[in-house]
C-alpha positions as CSV (number, residue, x, y, z in Angstrom):
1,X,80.8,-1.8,42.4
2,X,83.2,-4.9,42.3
3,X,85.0,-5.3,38.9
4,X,83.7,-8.9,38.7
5,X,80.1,-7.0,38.9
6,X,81.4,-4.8,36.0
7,X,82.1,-7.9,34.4
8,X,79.2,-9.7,34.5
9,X,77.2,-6.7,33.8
10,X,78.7,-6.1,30.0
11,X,79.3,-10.1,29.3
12,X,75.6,-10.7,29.7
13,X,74.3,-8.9,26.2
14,X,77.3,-10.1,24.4
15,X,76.5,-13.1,25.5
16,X,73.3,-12.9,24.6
17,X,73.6,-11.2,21.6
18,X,75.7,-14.7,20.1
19,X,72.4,-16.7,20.6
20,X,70.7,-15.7,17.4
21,X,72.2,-14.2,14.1
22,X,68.6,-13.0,12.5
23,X,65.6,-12.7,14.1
24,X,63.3,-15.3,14.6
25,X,60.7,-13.7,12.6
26,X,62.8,-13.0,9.8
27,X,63.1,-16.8,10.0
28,X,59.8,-17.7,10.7
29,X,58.5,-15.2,7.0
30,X,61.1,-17.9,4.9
31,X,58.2,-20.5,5.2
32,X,56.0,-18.3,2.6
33,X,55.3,-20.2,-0.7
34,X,56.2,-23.6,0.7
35,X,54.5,-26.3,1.6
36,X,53.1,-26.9,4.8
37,X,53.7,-30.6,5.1
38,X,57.2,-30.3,5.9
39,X,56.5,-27.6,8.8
40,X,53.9,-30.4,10.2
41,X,56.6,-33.2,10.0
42,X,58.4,-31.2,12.0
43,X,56.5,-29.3,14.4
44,X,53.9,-32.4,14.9
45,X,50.1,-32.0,15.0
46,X,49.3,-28.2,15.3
47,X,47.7,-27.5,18.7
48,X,44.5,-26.2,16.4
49,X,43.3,-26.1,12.6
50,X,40.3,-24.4,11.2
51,X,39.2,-23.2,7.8
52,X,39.3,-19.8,7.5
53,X,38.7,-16.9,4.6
54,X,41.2,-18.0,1.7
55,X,42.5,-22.0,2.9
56,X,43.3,-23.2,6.7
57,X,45.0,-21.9,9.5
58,X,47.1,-24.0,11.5
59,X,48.7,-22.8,14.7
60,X,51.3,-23.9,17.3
61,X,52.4,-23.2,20.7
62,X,55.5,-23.7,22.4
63,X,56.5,-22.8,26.0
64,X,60.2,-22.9,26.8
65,X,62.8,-21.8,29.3
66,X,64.4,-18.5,28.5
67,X,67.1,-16.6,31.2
68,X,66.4,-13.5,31.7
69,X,68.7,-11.1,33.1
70,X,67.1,-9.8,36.8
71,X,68.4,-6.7,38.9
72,X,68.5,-6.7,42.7
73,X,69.6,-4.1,44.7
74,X,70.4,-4.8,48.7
75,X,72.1,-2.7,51.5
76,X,75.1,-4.1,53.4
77,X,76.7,-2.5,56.0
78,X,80.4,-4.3,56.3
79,X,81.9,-0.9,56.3
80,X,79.4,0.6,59.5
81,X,77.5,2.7,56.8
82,X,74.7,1.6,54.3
83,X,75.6,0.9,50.9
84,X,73.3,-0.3,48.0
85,X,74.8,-2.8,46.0
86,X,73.3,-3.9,42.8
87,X,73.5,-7.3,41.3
88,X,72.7,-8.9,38.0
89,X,71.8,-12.5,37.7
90,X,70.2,-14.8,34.9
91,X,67.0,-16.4,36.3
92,X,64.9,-18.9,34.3
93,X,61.5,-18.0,33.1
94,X,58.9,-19.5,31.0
95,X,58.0,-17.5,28.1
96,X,55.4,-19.1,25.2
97,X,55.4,-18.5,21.5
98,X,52.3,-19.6,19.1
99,X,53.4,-19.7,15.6
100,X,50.5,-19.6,13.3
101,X,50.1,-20.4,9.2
102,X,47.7,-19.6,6.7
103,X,47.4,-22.2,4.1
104,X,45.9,-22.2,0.8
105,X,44.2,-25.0,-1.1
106,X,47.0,-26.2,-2.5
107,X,48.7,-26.7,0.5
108,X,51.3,-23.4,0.2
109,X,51.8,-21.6,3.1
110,X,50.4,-18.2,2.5
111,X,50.9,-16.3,5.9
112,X,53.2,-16.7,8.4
113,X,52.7,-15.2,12.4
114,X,54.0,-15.3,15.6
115,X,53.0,-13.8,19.1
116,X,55.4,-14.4,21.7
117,X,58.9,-12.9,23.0
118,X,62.2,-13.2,20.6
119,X,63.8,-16.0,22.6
120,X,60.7,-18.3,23.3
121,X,59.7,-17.8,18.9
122,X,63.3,-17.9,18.4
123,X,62.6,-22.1,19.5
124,X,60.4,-22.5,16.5
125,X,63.3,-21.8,14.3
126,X,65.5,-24.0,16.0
127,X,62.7,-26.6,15.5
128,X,62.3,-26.1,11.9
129,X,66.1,-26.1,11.0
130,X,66.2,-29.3,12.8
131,X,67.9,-28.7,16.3
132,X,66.2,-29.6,19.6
């Protein structure tokens, strides 16, 4: 394998390991006790609200563009003899994330949950500190 293969191949977790400090979920369970109105301002309309057992439950879904790191393996023959090489490359894929919040009467978040992949929830946090 070429060294700038070898390369590639360890700088792509570090790399990917400096997008996020905490996990977004770890984020996302900080909105517990406050209010919702804030996470509205920001967020916009949820995508769906309905009363449920113990207040309302609001829920959001965002799709965005994640890389993720793909493996291909082809045969080249410069030297007169097969030989696999493997390559690494980041290709773009769209991943979703639906964030949803149980509210209480008094408008206090109550429960927080997400279903989605880490990077494509990890865009609800960037929402909510203010970024993109």
């Amino acid at each position: 394998m070429p060294v700038w293969q070898r390369v590639f191949l360890l700088l792509v977790p570090a790399l990917a390991a400096c997008t996020s400090v905490s996990a977004p979920d770890q984020d996302l369970a900080k909105l517990k006790g406050q209010p919702v109105q804030p996470v509205i301002a920001k967020l916009g309309a949820p995508a769906s609200q309905q009363k449920a057992e113990g207040g309302t439950s609001y829920a959001w879904t965002l799709e965005s563009r994640v890389d993720v790191p793909e493996r291909t393996t082809t045969t080249e023959y410069s030297t007169g003899r097969p030989n696999e090489v493997e390559t690494m490359a980041l290709v773009p894929r769209m991943q979703s994330c639906t964030l949803s919040l149980l509210v209480d009467g008094s408008g206090l978040i109550t429960a927080v949950q997400q279903d989605g992949s880490y990077q494509a929830c990890g865009a609800f946090g960037a929402k909510l500190s203010g970024g993109r």
